[in-house]
C-alpha positions as CSV (number, residue, x, y, z in Angstrom):
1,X,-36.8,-83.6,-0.8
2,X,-36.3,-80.2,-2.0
3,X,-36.8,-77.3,0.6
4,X,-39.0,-74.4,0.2
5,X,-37.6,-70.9,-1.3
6,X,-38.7,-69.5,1.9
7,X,-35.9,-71.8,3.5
8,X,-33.2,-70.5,1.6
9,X,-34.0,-66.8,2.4
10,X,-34.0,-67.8,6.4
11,X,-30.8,-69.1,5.9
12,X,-29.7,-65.8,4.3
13,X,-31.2,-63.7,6.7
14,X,-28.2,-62.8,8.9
15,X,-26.2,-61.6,5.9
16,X,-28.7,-59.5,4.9
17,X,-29.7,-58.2,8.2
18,X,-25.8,-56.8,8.5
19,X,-25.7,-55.2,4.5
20,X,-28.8,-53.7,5.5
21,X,-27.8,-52.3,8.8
22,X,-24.4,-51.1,7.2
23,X,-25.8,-49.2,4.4
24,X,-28.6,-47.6,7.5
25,X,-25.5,-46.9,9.7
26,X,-23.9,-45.0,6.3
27,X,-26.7,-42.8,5.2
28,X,-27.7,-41.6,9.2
29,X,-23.5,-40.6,9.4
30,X,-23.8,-38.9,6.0
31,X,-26.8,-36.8,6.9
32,X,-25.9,-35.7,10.2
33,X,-22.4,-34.4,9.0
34,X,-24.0,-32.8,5.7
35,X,-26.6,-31.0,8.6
36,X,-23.6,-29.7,10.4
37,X,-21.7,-28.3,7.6
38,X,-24.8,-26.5,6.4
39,X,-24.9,-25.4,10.0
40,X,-21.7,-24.2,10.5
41,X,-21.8,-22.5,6.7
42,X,-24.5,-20.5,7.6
43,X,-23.4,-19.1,10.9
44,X,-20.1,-18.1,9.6
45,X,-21.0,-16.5,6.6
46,X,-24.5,-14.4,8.3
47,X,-21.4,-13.2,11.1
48,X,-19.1,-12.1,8.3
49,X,-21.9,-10.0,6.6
50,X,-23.0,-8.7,9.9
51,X,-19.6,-7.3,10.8
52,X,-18.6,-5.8,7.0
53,X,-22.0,-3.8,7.4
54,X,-22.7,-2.5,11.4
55,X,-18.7,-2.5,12.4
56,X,-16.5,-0.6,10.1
57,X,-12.9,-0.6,10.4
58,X,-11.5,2.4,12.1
59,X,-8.2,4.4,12.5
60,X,-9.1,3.0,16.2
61,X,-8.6,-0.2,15.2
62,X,-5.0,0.2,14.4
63,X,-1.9,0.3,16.1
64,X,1.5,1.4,15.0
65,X,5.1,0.1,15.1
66,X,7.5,2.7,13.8
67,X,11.1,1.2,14.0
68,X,14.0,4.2,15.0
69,X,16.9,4.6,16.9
70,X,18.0,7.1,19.7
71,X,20.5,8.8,16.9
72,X,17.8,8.8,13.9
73,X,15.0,9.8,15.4
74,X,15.4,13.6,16.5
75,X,16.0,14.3,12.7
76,X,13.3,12.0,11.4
77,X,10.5,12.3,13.5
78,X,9.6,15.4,11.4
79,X,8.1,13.2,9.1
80,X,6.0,11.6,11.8
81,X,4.3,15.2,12.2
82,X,2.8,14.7,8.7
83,X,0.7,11.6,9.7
84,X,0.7,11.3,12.9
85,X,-2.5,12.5,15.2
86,X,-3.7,11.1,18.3
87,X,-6.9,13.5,18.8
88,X,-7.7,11.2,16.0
89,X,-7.8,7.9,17.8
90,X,-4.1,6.6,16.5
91,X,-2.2,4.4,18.4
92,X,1.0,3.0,18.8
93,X,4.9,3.2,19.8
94,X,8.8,4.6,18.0
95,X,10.8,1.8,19.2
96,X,14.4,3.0,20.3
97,X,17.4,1.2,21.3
98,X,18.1,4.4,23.5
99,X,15.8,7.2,24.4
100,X,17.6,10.5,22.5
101,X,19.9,12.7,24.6
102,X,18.5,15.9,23.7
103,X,14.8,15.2,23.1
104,X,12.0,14.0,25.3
105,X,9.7,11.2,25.3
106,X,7.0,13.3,23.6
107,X,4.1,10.8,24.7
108,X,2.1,13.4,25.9
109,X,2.7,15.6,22.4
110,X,-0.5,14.6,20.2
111,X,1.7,15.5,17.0
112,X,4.2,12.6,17.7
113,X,3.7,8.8,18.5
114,X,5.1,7.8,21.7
115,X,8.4,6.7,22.4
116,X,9.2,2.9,23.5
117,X,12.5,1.7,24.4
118,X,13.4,-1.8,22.7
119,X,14.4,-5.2,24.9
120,X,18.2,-6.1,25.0
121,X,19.1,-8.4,21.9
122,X,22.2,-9.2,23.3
123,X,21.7,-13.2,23.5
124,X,20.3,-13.4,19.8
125,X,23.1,-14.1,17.2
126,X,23.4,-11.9,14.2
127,X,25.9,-14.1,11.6
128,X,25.4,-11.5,8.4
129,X,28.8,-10.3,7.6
130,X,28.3,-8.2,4.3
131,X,27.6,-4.8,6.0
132,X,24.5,-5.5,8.0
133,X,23.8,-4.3,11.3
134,X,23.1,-5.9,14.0
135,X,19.9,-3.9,15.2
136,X,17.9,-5.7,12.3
137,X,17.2,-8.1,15.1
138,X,16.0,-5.0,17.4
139,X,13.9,-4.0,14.6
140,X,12.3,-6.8,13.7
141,X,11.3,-7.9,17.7
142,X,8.9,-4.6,17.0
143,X,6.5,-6.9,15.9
144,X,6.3,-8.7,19.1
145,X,7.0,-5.9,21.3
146,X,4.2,-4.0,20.3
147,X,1.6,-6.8,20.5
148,X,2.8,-7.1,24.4
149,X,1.6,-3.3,25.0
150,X,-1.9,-4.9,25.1
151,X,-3.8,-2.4,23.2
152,X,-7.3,-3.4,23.0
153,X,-10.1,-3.9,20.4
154,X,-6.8,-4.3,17.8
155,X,-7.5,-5.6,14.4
156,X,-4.2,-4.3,12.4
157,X,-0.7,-3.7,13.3
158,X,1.1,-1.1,11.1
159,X,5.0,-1.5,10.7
160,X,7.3,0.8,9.4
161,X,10.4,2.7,9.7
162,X,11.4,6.5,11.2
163,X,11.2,7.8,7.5
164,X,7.9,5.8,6.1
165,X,5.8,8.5,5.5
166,X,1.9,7.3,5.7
167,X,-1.4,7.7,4.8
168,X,-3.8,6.9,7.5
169,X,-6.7,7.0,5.8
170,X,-5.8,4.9,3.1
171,X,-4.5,2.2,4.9
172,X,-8.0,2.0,7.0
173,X,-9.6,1.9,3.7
174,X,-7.3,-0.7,1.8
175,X,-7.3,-3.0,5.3
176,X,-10.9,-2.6,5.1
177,X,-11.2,-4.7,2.4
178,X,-10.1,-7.8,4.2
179,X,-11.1,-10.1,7.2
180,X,-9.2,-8.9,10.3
181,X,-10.2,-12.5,12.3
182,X,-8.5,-14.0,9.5
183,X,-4.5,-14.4,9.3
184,X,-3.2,-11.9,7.2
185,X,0.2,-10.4,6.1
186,X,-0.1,-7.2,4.0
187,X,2.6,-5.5,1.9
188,X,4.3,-4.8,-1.2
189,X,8.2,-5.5,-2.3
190,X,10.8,-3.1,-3.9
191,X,10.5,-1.6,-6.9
192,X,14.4,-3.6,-7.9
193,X,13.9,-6.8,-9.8
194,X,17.5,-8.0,-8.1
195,X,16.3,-6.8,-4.4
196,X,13.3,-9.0,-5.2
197,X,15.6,-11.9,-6.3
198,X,17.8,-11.7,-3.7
199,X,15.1,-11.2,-0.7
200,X,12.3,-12.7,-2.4
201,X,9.0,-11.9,-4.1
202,X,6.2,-12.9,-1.3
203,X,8.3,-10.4,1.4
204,X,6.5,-6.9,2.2
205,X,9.9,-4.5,2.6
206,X,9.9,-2.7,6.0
207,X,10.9,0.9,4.7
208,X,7.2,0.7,2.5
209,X,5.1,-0.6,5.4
210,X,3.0,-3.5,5.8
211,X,0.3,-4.9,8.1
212,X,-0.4,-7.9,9.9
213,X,-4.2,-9.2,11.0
214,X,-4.2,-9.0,14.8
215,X,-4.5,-13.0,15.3
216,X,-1.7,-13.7,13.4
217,X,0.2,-11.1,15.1
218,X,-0.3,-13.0,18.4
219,X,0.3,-16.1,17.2
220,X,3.5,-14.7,15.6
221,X,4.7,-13.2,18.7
222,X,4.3,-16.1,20.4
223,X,6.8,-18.1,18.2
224,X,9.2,-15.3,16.8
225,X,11.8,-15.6,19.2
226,X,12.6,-19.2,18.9
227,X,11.8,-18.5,15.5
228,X,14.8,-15.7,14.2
229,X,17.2,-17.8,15.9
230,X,17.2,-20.4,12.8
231,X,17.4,-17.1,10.6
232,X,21.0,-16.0,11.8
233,X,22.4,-15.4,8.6
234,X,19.7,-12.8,7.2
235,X,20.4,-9.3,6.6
236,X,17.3,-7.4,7.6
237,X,14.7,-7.1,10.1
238,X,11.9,-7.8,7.3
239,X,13.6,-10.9,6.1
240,X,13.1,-12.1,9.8
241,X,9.7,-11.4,9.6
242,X,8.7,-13.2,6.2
243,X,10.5,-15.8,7.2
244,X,8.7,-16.2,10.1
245,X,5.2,-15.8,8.8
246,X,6.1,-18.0,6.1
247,X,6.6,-20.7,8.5
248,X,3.4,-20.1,9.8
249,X,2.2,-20.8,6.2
250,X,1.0,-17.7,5.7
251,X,1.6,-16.0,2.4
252,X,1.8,-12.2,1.4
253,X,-0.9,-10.5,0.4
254,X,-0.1,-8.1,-2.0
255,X,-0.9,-4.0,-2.1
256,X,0.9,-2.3,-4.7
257,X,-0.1,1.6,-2.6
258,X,2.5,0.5,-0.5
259,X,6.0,1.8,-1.7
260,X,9.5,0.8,-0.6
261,X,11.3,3.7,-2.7
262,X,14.8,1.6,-3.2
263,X,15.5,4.3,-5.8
264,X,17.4,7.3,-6.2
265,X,17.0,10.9,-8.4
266,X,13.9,12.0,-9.5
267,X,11.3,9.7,-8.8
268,X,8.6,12.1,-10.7
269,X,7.9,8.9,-13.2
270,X,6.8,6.5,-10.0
271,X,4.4,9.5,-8.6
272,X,2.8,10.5,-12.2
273,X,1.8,7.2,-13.2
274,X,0.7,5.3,-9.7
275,X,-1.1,2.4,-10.3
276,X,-5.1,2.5,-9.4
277,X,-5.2,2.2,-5.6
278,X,-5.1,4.4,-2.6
279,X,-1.2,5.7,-1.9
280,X,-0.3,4.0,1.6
281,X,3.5,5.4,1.9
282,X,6.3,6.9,0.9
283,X,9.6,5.6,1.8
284,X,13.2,6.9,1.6
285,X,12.8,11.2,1.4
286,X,16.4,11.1,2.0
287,X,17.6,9.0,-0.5
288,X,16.0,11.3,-3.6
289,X,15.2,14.5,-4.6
290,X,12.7,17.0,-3.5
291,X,9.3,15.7,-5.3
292,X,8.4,19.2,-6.0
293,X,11.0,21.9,-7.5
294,X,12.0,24.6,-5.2
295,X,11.5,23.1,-2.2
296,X,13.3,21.0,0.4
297,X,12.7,17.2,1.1
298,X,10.1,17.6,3.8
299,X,8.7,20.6,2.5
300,X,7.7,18.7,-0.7
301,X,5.6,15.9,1.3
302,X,4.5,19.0,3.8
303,X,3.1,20.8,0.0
304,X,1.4,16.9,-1.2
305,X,-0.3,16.7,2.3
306,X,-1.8,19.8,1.6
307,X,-3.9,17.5,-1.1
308,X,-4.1,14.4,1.4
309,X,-5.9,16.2,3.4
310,X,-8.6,17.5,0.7
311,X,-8.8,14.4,-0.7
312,X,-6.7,11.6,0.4
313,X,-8.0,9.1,-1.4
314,X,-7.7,10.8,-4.8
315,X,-3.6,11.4,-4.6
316,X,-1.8,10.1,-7.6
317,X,-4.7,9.0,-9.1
318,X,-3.8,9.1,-13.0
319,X,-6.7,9.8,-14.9
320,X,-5.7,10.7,-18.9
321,X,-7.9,12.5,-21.2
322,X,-7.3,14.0,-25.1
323,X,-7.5,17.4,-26.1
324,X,-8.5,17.1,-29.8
325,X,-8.3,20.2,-30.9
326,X,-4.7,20.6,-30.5
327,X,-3.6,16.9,-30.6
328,X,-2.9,16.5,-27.0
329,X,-2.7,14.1,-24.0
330,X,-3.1,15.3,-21.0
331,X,-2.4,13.1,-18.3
332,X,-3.1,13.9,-14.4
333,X,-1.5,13.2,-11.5
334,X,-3.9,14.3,-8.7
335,X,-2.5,16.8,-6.1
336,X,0.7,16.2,-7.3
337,X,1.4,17.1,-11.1
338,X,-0.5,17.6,-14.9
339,X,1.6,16.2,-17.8
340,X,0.5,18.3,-21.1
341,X,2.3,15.9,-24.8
342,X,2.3,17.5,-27.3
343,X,1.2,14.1,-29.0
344,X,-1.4,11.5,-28.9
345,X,0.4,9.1,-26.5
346,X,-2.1,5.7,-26.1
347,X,-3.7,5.3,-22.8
348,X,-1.1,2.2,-22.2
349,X,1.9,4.2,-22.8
350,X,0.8,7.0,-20.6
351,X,0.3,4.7,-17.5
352,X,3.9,3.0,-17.9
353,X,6.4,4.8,-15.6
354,X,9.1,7.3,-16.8
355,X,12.5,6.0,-15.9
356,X,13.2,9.8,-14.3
357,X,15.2,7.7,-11.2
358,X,18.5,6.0,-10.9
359,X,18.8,3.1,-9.7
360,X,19.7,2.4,-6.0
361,X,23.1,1.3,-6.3
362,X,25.5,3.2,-8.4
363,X,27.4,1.3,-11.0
364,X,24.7,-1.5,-10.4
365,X,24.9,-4.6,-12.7
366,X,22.7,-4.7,-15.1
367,X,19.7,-6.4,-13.5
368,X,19.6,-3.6,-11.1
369,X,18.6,-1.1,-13.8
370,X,15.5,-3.3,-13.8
371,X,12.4,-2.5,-12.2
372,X,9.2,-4.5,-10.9
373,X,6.8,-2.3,-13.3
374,X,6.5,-1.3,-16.9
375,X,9.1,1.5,-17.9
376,X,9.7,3.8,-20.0
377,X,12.5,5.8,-21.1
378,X,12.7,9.8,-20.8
379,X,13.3,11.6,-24.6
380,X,16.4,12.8,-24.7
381,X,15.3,15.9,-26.4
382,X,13.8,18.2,-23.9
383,X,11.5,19.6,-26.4
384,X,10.1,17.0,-27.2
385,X,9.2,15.9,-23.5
386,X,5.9,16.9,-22.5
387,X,5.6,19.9,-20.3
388,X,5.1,19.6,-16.7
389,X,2.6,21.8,-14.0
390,X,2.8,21.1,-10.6
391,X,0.4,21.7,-8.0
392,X,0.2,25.2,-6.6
393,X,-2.9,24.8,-4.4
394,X,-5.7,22.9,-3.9
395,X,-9.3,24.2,-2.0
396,X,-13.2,23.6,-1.7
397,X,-15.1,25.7,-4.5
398,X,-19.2,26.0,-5.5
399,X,-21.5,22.9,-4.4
400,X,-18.7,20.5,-2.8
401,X,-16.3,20.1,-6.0
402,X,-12.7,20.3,-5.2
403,X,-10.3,22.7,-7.1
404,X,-6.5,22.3,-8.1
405,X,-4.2,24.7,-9.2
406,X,-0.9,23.7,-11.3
407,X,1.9,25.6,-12.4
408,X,4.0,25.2,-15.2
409,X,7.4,24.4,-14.5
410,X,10.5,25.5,-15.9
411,X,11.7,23.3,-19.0
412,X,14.9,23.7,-20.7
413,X,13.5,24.3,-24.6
414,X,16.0,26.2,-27.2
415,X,12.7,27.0,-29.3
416,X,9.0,27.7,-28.6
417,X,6.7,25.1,-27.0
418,X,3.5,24.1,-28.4
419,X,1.9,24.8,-24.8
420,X,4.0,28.0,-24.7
421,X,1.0,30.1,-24.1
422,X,-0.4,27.6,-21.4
423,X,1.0,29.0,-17.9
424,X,-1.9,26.9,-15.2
425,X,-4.0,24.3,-15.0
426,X,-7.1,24.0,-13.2
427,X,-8.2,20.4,-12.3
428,X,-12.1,20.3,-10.8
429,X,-13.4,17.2,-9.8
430,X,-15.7,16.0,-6.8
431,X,-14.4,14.0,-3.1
432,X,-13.5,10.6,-4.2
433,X,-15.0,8.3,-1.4
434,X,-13.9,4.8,-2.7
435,X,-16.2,1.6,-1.2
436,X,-15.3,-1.7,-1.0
437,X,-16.3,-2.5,-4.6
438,X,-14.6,-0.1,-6.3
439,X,-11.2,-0.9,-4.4
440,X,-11.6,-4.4,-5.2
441,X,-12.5,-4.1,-8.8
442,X,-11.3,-0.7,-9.7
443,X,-11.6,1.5,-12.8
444,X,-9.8,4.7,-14.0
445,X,-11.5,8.2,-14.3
446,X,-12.5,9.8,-17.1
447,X,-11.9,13.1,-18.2
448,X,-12.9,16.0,-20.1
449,X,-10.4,19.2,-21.3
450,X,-12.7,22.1,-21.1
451,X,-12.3,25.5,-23.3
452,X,-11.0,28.5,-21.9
453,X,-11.6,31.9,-21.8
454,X,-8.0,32.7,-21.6
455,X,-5.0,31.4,-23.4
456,X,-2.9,31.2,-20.2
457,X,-5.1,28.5,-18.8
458,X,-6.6,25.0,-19.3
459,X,-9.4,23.6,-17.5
460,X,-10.1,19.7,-17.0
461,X,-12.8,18.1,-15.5
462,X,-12.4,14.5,-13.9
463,X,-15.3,12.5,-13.5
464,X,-16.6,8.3,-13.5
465,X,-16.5,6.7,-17.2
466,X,-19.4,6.1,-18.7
467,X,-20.2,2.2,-19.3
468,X,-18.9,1.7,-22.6
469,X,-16.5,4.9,-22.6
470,X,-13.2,4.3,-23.8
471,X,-10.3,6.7,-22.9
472,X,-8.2,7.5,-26.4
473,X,-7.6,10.4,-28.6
474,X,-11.1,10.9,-31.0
């Protein structure tokens, strides 16, 4: 006799009883894990806006690790005096293997950071035999020497060397930009193609300065002496460093303001055409010539601060206008130098960079005449070069604009200039206060050549581009 249907499904009912309570089990894990990720998304991104809005970063906020020596730094520490000032809240340390003979400590001076004396390196091996030193090792322990000072409420530690001049305003505006809870490693390479082959393109070189997020400098200092001991064979103390970071798994985020200088000559092509963000440091004042004519190494940066201080966010900015009426591109180089051709030169061949310098080592091969950026080569014919005015002063005029003055300087012509006639330059433009937006998607200025009363001077105003503007010759 043939059982009932509702036999067979009692027979089946312990199969279905499980599929059923597997498939509950499933969807109560997949909601309470979908719940929590909602959760934790929303608390961390309500904290991150929070913090960006009520808790700016500071010059508070950062703390400096200038690498020296006892010999180098009673010459260098000049260039210190341009940037340095603890009334404003800076912090930090010159590590020296020696404390100078004839110079004190200067850590009550507020002109000059204070001055650390380094740990023995004694036990660490150094196996570089090409000319290195072994005080790279020295230098690069700087990163977890200064982290062991304990400064408080830190969120960026700023390295560099004796003769890395800075911008401290700058760098608290570019570091700004990013998370300081996150891991971060913040730099720029060398401006030689080979020195980036050789050392490698992800490393920020020491001599340009770079920064490092506060957590990732504890962590690293944590590790870095067991660390440089698989790294023997390295030449410098920022090869240490990368290498370091790198096996951290942290990679380097890149900031093109930062510059390493491994160049020699006249670097007026690098300043005249800097690329569009904040200038963070100069590196290497011994290594080229004066930056303005007339006038001695530090006396050149001493005459450019003059502009930082006006405006520091402004300095190099290139910003490239036409004067139509006589056919001319004027190109300026805020608080630094106006570039008058006597030609219409296209926006992108104004921004690449004159090869004016040498490069770093003489009778290089030939990949060390190559450079990380777009180049250029100087006319041969001096005439034909455009002529150059460089600043003369800078001040405060009517209703909050700022005013530059540039001179012309000399230029070896056998016959008359088109801008013969044209002696200065006045530049008038208002305080550039860049925000977070416009340093992460930034745009060049406009400007307009005004008509003069007098035949000895031009006028230009800088100003923002208009939507749809577009900067060539009408």
């Amino acid at each position: 006799m043939k059982k009932p249907p509702i036999q067979n499904l009692t027979r089946l009912h312990p199969m279905i009883k499980f599929i059923l309570a597997t498939i509950s089990t499933f969807c109560a894990i997949t909601l309470c894990v979908s719940v929590l990720l909602l959760a934790t998304t929303k608390i961390v991104n309500v904290d991150h806006s929070s913090h960006h809005v009520s808790d700016p970063t500071t010059l508070n906020h950062l703390v400096f690790g200038i690498a020296s020596s006892g010999k180098s730094w009673p010459r260098r520490k000049d260039y210190a005096k341009l940037w340095w000032n603890h009334n404003n809240g800076m912090r930090g340390c010159v590590f020296v293997d020696t404390l100078p003979s004839n110079d004190t400590n200067n850590s009550s001076s507020p002109l000059l950071p204070p001055l650390c004396v380094s740990e023995d390196t004694s036990k660490f091996r150094y196996t570089y035999r090409r000319g290195g030193l072994r005080s790279a090792i020295r230098v690069a322990r700087v990163v977890k020497e200064i982290v062991a000072l304990n400064h408080s409420d830190v969120r960026w530690y700023v390295f560099g060397d004796d003769d890395t001049v800075f911008l401290p305003e700058n760098l608290v505006k570019i570091l700004s930009k990013y998370d300081h809870r996150l891991w971060y490693y913040v730099g720029a390479h060398t401006e030689m193609y080979e020195g980036c082959q050789v050392f490698g393109f992800g490393m920020a070189f020491g001599g340009g300065g770079f920064a490092i997020s506060a957590p990732l400098a504890k962590v690293l200092a944590k590790v870095f002496d067991s660390c440089i001991e698989r790294y023997t064979h390295l030449y410098g103390s920022d090869a240490r460093v990368y290498s370091c970071i790198t096996e951290l798994g942290v990679g380097l985020t890149h900031e093109p303001g930062f510059h390493q200088v491994d160049l020699r000559g006249n670097i007026f092509g690098l300043l005249a055409a800097h690329p569009m963000t904040p200038l963070l440091s100069l590196h290497h004042p011994e290594a080229i010539d004066s930056i303005f004519p007339n006038m001695t190494a530090k006396g050149a940066l001493q005459h450019l601060f003059e502009a930082v201080k006006v405006d520091s966010h402004r300095v190099l900015q290139q910003t490239v206008c036409y004067d139509n009426e006589s056919s001319w591109t004027v190109s300026v180089s805020w608080g630094y130098a106006v570039q008058v051709f006597h030609n219409n030169m296209p926006l992108p061949e104004a921004v690449r960079i004159q090869k004016t310098f040498k490069q770093w080592k003489e009778g290089g091969s030939v990949v060390g005449g190559i450079y990380t950026f777009n180049t250029r080569e100087v006319h041969p014919d001096p005439c034909t070069r455009p002529s150059v005015f460089y600043l003369d002063k800078v001040s405060y005029g009517k209703d909050f604009f700022i005013i530059s003055n540039y001179k012309k300087s000399f230029q070896n012509c056998s016959h008359d200039m088109p801008t013969k006639k044209l002696e200065v330059i006045k530049v008038v433009t208002n305080k550039l206060d860049l925000d977070i937006k416009q340093l992460q998607s930034p745009r060049r200025h406009c400007c307009d050549v005004l008509r003069s009363t007098t035949g000895d001077m031009m006028e230009v105003a800088i100003r923002e581009c208009k939507d749809e503007e577009l900067i060539y010759m009408h």
